[in-house]
DOPAVEX-847168 format. One record per residue (C-alpha): x negated, y, z negated; residue in three letters; residue number from 1. Coordinates in pm, 1 decimal. Layout:
N
+----------+----------+----------+------+-----+
!       xx !       yy !       zz ! code ! pos !
+----------+----------+----------+------+-----+
!        X !        Y !        Z !  ala ! NUM !
...
+----------+----------+----------+------+-----+
//
This chain:
117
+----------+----------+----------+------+-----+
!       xx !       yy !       zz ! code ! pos !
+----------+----------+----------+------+-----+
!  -4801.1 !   6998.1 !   -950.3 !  unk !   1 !
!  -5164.4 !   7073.9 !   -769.3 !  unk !   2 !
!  -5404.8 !   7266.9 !   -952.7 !  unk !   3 !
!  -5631.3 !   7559.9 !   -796.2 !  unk !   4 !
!  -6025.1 !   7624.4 !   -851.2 !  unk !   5 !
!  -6081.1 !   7949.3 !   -711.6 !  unk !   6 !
!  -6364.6 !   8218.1 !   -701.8 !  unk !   7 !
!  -6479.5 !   8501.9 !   -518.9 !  unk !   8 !
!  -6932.3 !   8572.6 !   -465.0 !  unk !   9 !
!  -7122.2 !   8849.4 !   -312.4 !  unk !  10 !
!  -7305.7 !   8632.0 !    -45.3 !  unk !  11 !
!  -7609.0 !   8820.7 !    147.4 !  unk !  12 !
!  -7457.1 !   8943.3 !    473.8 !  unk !  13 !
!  -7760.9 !   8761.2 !    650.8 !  unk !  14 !
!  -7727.4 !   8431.5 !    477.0 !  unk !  15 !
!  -7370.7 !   8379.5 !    635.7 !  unk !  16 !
!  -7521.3 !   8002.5 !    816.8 !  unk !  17 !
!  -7701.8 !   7888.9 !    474.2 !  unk !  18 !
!  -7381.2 !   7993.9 !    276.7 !  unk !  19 !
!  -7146.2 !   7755.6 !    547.5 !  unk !  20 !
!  -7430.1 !   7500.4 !    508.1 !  unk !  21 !
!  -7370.7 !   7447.7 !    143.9 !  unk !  22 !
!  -7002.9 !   7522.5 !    163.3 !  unk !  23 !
!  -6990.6 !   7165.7 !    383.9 !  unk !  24 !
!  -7203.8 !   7001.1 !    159.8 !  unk !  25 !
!  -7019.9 !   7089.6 !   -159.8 !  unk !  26 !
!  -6679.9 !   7030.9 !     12.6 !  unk !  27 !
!  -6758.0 !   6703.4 !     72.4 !  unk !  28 !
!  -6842.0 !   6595.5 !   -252.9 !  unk !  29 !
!  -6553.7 !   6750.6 !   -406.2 !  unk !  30 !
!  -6347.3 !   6578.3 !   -164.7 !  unk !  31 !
!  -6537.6 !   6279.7 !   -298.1 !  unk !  32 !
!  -6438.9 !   6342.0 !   -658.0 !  unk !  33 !
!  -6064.9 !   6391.9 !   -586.3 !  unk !  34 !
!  -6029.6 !   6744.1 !   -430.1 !  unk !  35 !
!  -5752.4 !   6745.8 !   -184.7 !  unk !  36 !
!  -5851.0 !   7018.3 !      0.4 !  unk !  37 !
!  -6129.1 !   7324.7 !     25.9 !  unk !  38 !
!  -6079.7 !   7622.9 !    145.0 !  unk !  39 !
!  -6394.3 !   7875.6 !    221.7 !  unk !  40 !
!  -6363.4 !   8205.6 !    351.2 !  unk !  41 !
!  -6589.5 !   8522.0 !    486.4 !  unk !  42 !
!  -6500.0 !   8868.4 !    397.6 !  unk !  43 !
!  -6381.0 !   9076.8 !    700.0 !  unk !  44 !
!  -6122.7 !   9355.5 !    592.4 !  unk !  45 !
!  -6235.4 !   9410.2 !    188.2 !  unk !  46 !
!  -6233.9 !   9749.6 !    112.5 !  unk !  47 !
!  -6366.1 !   9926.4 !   -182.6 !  unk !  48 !
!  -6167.1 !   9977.9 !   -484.2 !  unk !  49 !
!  -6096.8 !  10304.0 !   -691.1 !  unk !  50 !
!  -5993.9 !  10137.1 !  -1011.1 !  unk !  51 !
!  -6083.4 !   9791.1 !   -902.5 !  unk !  52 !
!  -6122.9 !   9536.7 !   -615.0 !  unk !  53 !
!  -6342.4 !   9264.0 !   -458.9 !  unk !  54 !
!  -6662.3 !   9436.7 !   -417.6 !  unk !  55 !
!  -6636.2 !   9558.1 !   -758.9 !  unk !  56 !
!  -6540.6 !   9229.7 !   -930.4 !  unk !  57 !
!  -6866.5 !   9062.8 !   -764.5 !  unk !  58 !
!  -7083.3 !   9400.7 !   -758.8 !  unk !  59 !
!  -7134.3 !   9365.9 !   -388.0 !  unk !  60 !
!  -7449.3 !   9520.2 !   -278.4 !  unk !  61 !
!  -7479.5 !   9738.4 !     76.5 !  unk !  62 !
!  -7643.9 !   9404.9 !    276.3 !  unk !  63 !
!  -7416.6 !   9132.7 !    103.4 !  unk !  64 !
!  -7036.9 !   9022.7 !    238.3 !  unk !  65 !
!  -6746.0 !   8930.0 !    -24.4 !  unk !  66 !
!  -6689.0 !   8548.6 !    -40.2 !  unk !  67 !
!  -6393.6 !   8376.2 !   -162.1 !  unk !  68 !
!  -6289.4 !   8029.7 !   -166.1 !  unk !  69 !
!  -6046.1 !   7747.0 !   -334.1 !  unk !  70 !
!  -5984.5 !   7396.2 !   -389.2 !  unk !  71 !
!  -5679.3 !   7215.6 !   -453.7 !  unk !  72 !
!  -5711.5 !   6912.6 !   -698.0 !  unk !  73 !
!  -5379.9 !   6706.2 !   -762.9 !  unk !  74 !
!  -5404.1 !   6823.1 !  -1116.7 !  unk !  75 !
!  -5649.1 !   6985.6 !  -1398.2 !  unk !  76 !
!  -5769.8 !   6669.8 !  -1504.5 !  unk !  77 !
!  -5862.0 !   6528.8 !  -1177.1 !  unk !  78 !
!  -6022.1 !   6888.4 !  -1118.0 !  unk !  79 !
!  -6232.0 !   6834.8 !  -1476.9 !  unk !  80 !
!  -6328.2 !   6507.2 !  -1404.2 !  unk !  81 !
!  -6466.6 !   6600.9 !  -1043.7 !  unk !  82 !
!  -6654.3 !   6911.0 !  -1143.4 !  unk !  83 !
!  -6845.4 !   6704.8 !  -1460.8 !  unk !  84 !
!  -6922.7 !   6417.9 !  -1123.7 !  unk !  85 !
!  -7016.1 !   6713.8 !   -880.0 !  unk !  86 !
!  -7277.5 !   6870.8 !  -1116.0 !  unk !  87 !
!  -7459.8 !   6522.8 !  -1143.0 !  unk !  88 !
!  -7467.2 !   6464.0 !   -807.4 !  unk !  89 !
!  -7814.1 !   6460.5 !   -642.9 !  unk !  90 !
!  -7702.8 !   6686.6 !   -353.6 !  unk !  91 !
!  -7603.9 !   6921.3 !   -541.3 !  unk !  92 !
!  -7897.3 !   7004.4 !   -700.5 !  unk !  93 !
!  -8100.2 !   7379.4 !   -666.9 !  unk !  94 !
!  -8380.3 !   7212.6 !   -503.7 !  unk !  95 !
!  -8168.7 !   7033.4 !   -257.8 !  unk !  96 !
!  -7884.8 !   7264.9 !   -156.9 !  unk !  97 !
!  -8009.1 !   7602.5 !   -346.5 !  unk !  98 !
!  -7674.3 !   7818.4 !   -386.2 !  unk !  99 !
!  -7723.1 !   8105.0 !   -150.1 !  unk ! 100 !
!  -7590.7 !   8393.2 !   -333.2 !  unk ! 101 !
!  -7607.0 !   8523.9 !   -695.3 !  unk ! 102 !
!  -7394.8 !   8276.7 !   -924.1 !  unk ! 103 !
!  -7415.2 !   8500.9 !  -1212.2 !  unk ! 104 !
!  -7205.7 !   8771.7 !   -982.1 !  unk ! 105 !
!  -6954.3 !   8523.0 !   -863.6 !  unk ! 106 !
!  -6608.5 !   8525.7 !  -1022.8 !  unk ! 107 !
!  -6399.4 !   8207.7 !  -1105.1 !  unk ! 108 !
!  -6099.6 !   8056.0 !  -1258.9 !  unk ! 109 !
!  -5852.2 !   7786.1 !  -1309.1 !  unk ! 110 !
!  -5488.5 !   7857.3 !  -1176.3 !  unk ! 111 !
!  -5191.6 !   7612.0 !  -1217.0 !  unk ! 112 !
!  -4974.6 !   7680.0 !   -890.6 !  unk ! 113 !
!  -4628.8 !   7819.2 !   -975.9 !  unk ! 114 !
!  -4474.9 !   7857.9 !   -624.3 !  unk ! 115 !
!  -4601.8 !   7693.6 !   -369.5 !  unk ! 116 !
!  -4323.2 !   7780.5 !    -28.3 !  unk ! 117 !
+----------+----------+----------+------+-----+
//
């Protein structure tokens, strides 16, 4: 069965167009290296938590919007492969396509998909 790659990032609130600009670039290139599809999406209804939620998870600051995204691989090793091919490629790069947000507040993981209806 497919494997997931998903995360969440605080992304500044005024960076929304840069933030879709890299999201095409890297979705292409992990399309490239075997993802079957990516999915990228902007925060709109993410409240605050009491005990915990979004904001908290990515320490969301007053000007920034909660991120979250995933891609679907046909399995982990496909996904492994891919990710060790997307951080050599040139586009990819800080100086080329700079992430626009914080990566050491984004939150990620690895999921292997046990319903999928």
């Amino acid at each position: 069965m497919s494997y997931v790659d998903g995360f969440i990032a605080a992304v500044p609130t005024a960076q929304r167009e840069q933030y879709l600009k890299h999201a095409e670039i890297a979705a292409a290139i992990f399309k490239e290296n075997g993802a079957l599809s990516v999915v990228e999406c902007w925060g709109d209804d993410v409240p605050q938590g009491k005990v915990t939620s979004y904001p908290m998870a990515v320490k969301l600051k007053e000007d920034e919007t909660v991120a979250m995204g995933w891609i679907i691989w046909p399995d982990k090793a496909t996904l492994n492969a891919g990710m060790d091919k997307m951080m050599q490629d040139s586009r990819m790069q800080p100086d080329v396509n700079p992430m626009p947000f914080d990566g050491q507040r984004m939150v990620y993981g690895g999921f292997e998909i046990l319903l999928k209806a």
